[in-house]
C-alpha positions in Angstrom: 1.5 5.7 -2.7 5.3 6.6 -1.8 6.3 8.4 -4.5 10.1 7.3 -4.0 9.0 3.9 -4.3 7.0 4.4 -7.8 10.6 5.8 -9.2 12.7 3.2 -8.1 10.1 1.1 -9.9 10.5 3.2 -12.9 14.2 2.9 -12.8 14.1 -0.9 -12.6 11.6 -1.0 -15.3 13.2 1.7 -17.7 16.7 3.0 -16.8 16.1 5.5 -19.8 15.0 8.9 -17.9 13.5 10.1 -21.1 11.2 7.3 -21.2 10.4 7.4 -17.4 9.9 11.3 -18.0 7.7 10.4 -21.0 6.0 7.6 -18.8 5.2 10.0 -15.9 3.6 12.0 -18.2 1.3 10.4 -20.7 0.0 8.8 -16.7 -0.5 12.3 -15.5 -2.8 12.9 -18.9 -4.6 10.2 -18.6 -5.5 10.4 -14.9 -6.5 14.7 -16.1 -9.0 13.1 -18.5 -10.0 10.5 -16.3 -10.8 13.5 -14.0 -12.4 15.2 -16.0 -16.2 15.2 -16.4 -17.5 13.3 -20.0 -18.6 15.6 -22.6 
């Protein structure tokens, strides 16, 4: 996926940065334990 186009979508959604930094984030950790093998 183009990765300018996911921020512009952010931008629309949530013009906060904070919150788009916070968004960005908490996706990244759940995709890591989605990765990750179950215990």
């Amino acid at each position: 996926m183009n990765v300018q186009l996911i921020t512009k979508i952010f931008c629309l959604v949530t013009p906060d940065f904070v919150t788009v930094s916070q968004a960005v984030i908490f996706l990244f950790q759940r995709i890591g334990k989605a990765l990750q093998p179950a215990k």
